[in-house]
N, C-alpha and C positions, 0 to 999 in steps of 0.2 A: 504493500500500500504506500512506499514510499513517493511515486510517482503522484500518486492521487495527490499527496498531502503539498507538494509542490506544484501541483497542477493548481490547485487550493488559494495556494498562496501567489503562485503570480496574475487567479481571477481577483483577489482584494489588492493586490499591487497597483492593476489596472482601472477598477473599480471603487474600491473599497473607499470608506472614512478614514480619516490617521485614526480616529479610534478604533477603529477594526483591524487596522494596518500595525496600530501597537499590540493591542492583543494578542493579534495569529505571533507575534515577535515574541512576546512574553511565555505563550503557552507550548510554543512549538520549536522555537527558536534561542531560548534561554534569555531573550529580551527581560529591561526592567521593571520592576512592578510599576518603577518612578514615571517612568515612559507612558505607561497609561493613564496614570493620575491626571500627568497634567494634559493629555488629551483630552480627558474629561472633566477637567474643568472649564473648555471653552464652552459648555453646556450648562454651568449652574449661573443662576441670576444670582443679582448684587443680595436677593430675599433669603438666598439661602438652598431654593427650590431649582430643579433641570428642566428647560424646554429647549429652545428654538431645535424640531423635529431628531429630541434625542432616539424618540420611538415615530419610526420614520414616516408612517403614514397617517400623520397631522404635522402641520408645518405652523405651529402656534409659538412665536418664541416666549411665549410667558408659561409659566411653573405648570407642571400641569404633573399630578398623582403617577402615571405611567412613567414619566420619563425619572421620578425618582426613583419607583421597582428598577426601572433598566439601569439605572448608575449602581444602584447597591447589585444589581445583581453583576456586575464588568466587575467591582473592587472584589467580592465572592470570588470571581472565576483568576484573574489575576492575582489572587492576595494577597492586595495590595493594603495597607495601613493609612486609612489618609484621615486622621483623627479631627483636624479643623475643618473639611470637608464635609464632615459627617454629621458634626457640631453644628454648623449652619444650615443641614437640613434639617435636622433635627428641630430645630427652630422653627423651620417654613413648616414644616408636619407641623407641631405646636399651632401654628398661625391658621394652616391653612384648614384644619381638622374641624368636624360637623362637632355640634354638643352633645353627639356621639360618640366623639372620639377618632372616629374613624374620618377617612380620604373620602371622598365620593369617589365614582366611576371617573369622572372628567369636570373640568372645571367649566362652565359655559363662553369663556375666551375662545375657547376651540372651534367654536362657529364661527367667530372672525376670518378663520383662515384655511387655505385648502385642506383640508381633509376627510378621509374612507368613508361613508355612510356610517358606519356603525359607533362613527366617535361624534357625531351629532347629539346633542344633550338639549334638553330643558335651558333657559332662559335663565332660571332662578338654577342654584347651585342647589341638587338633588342630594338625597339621604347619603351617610357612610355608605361605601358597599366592601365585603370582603373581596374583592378584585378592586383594587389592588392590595387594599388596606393589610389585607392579613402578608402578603409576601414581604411589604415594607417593613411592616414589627418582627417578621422572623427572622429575616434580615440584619435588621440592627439589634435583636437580642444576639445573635448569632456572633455581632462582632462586638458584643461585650458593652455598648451602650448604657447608659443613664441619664434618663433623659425622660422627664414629665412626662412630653410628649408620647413617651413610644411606653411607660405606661399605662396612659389612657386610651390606643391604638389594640394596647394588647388587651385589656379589660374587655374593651367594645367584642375582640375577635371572641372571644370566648363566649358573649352574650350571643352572637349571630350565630357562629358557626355551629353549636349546641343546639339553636330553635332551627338550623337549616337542614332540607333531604336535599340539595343540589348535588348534581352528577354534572353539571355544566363544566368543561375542560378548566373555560378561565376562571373560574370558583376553585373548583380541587384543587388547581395546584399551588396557588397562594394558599390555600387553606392547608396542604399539606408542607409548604414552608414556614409557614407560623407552627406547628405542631413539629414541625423535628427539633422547633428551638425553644418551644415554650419549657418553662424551667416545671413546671409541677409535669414532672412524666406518666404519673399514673394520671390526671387525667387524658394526655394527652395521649397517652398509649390507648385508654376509650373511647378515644373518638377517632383515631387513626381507623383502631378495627371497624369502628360504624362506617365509617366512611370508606373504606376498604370491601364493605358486603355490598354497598350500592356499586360503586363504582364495574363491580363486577356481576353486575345482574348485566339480563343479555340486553346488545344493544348498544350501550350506553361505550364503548370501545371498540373500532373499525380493527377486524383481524384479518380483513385480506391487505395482503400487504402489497398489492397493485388497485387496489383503491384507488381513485381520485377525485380531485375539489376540496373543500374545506371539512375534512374528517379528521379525526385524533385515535392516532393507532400504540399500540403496546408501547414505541418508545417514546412518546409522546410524554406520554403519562408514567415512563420509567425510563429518563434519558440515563442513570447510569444503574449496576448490579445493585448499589445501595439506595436506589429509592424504595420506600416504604411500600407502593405497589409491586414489586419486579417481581414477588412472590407470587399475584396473582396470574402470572404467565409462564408455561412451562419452556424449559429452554430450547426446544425445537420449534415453537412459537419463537423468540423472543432472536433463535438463530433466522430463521425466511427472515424475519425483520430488518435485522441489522445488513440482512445480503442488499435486501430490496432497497436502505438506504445506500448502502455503498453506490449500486446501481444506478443511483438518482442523480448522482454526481454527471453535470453537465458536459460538452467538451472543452465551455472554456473554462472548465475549471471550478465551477461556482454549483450551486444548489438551486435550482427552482423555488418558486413560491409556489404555495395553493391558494394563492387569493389577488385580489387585484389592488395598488394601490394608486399613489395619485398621480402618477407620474413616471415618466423613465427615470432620474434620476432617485426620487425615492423606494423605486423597484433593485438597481444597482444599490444603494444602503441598504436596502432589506435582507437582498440576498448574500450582502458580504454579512451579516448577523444571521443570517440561516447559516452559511457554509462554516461558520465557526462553530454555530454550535452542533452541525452534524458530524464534524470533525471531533468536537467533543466528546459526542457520544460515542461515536468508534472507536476513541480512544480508550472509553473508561471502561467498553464492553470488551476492549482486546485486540479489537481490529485492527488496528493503527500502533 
């Protein structure tokens, strides 16, 4: 697979973000964690919070819930230590959070500017929702945090995700990031397994693994052997899958999307943050 992973990296060379461009350096290339830091800070506002289209398919450059999951999840995958970085979101979370506690889905600025259909919002700034909220608090529990904010972010997650039966992909898998890092484990081992029997009723996970369109298959829901799901899929499953990704790998190098976004340019961003993290996963399941 050495070819692929080269083939990989001269599609983000060509295409890519310097944030993408440091990363593939970092995780493939022995690059610095320093190196990504400060690519990702040309993404946080003077507020604390990330926009101008750090999650590519809205081009809002004000703070917006998503592009904070996508920064803490770059410092996760790089890990990277960026302590005043963190502090000042930590902050915009504070500021920007319902009397819930919790993120909303989107901030309603995101109408202002081109983006996907599906990040269209209400006018008025709508309820917490655990997408993204719960990935954020798992996040920064995960990296050792203190901080009011992430606090009252975690309180909220426990109030929702308890009264919720979602199977919804972008629900589970923040909700399953908050829960590998919430500190009380026996609850959180409770609601893993609940969350664990739905997920796995039928339906609710695409198992052919030549599926297409916008479906979420085995490694979706278990991009590495230690996700909390990986259990529910036996390894001759979970092998067709991992073939079927290698397979997906484009000629120039990059990864396809299943969805449409706003643009050729934020189609090139998207897919150099697909091709990282498909690389990811082949990495973590052995392939690579």
């Amino acid at each position: 697979m050495t070819v692929a992973v080269d083939n990989a990296h001269d599609f983000i060379l060509r295409n890519g973000r310097l944030l993408e461009r440091r990363l593939f350096e970092r995780l493939w290339r022995s690059g610095p964690a320093a190196a990504v830091v400060s690519a990702l800070a040309a993404y946080q506002n003077a507020d604390g919070g990330f926009g101008s289209g750090l999650e590519p398919d809205k081009r809002d450059p004000g703070s917006q819930p998503v592009d904070l999951q996508i920064a803490l999840e770059v410092l996760d995958m790089a890990g990277a230590a960026a302590p005043e970085m963190i502090a000042r979101a930590c902050d915009w979370l504070g500021a920007a959070a319902t009397p819930e506690g919790g993120l909303p889905f989107a901030l309603p600025s995101v109408n202002d500017f081109p983006h996907a259909p599906w990040w269209e919002v209400p006018a008025e700034t709508g309820p917490a929702s655990l997408n993204p909220t719960a990935a954020v608090a798992g996040l920064l529990l995960k990296s050792g945090v203190s901080h009011p904010a992430v606090e009252r972010a975690a309180r909220f997650c426990w109030v929702a995700l308890e009264a919720s039966a979602t199977t919804d992909f972008h629900d589970v898998m923040p909700i399953l990031t908050f829960l590998a890092h919430a500190p009380d484990r026996a609850r959180a081992g409770t609601a893993i397994a609940a969350l664990k029997a739905r997920v796995a009723a039928p339906g609710v996970v695409t198992l052919d693994p030549g599926a297409e369109g916008y479906v979420q298959k085995p490694l979706d829901f278990a991009p590495t052997p230690q996700s909390p799901l990986a259990d529910l899929f036996p390894r001759d499953v979970l092998d067709r899958h991992l073939d079927a990704l290698a397979a997906r790998q484009q000629a120039d190098g990059g990864w396809a999307l299943n969805w449409e976004t706003v643009g050729p340019g934020a189609t090139l961003e998207a897919r150099s943050m697909v091709t990282v993290r498909a690389l990811a996963t082949l990495q973590a399941y052995g392939r690579i």
